[in-house]
Each structure stands twice: as structure tokens, then as C-alpha cells.
C-alpha positions as CSV (number, residue, x, y, z in Angstrom):
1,X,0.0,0.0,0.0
2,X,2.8,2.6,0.7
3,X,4.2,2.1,-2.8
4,X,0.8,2.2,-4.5
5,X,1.3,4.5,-7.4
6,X,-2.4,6.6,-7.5
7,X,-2.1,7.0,-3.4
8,X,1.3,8.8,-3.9
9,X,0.3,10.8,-6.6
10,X,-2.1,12.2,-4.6
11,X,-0.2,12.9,-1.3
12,X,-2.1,10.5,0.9
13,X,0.4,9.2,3.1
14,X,2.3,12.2,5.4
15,X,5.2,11.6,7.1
16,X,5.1,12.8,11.1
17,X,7.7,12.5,13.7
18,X,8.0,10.0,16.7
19,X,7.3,11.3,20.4
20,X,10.7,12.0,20.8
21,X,11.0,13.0,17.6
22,X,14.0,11.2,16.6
23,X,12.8,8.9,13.4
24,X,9.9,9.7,11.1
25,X,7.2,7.4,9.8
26,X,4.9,7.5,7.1
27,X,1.2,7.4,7.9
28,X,-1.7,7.1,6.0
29,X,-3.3,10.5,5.6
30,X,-7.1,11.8,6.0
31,X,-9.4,10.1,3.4
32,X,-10.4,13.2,1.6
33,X,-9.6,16.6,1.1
34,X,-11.2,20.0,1.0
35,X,-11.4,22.8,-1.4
36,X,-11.7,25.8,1.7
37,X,-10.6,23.8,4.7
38,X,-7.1,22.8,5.2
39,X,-6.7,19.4,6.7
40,X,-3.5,17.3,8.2
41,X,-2.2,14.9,10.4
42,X,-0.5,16.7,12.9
43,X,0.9,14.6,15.1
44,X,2.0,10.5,14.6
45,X,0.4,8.0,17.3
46,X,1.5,8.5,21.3
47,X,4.1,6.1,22.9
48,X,3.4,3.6,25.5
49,X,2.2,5.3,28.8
50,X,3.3,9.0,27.0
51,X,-0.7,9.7,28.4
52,X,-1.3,7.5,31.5
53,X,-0.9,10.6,33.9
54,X,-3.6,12.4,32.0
55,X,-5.8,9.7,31.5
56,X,-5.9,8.1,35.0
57,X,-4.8,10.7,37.1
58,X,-7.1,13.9,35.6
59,X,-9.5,11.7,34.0
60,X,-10.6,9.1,36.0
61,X,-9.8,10.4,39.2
62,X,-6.9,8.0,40.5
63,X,-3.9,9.3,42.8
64,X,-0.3,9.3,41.8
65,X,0.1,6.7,44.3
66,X,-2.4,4.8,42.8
67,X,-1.2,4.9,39.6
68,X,2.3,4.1,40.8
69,X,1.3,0.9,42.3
70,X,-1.2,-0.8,38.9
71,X,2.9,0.6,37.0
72,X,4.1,-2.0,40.1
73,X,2.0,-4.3,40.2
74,X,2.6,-4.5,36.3
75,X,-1.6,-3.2,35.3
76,X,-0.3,-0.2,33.6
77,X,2.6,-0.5,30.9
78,X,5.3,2.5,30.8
79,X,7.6,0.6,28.9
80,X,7.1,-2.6,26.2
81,X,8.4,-5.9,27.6
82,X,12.0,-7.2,26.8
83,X,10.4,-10.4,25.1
84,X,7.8,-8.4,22.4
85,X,8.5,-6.2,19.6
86,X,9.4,-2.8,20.3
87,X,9.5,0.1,17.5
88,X,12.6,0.8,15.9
């Protein structure tokens, strides 16, 4: 699909950053355009855990403590696992 000839021609796939902004990866873009309305990726998918603060902390309410221990206790994933694939 990323080599597909008519997808490139039109620009579908955009190219955004990692979180840390070290490598850059091609994504596939938004599924149609607009004449008067600019539209763009703007930002390439979240790393493990980059939002588990916001999301259980602000969100739903849990302590820092809380969310320490599920990190512990192994519930909550900060980091992938030495025996799965991680992302280049």
C-alpha cells in the first residue's frame, strides 16, 4: 500500500515525527480533502504510557500513588516488555 502508485500521486500518506522526535514514519493520511478547509495529520500516534498521567490521574480520578502501584503491580505498561517487539 505505501508504494501504491495513484495514493502517492495524490499525497495521501504524510510523514510525522516519533514522540521523541527522533525517526519519522509514514502514515496514511485523512481520506479526503477539502477545497476551503485545510486538513493534516498533525501529530504521529502516542508512545506507550506518553498519556497514562492524563488519562488516569485527571481523568478518572486516580492518585499518583495509585497509579504508581497498577505501574508495580505490572496493570499499567510505561515501557514494552524485553520479550515483544518494540518500535525501531
Amino acid at each position: 500500500m505505501l508504494d501504491d502508485p495513484q495514493l502517492n500521486a495524490r499525497g495521501f500518506f504524510e510523514s510525522l515525527p516519533t514522540a521523541d522526535e527522533q525517526k519519522h514514519y509514514r502514515y496514511p493520511g485523512l481520506m479526503f480533502r477539502m477545497a476551503r478547509t485545510p486538513n493534516a495529520l498533525h501529530a504521529g500516534p502516542a508512545r506507550l504510557g506518553e498519556h497514562n498521567r492524563e488519562i488516569y490521574c485527571d481523568l478518572l480520578g486516580y492518585s499518583e500513588e495509585q497509579l504508581a502501584e497498577l505501574e508495580q503491580q505490572g496493570l499499567v505498561a510505561t515501557a514494552y516488555p524485553l520479550s515483544v517487539w518494540r518500535p525501531e
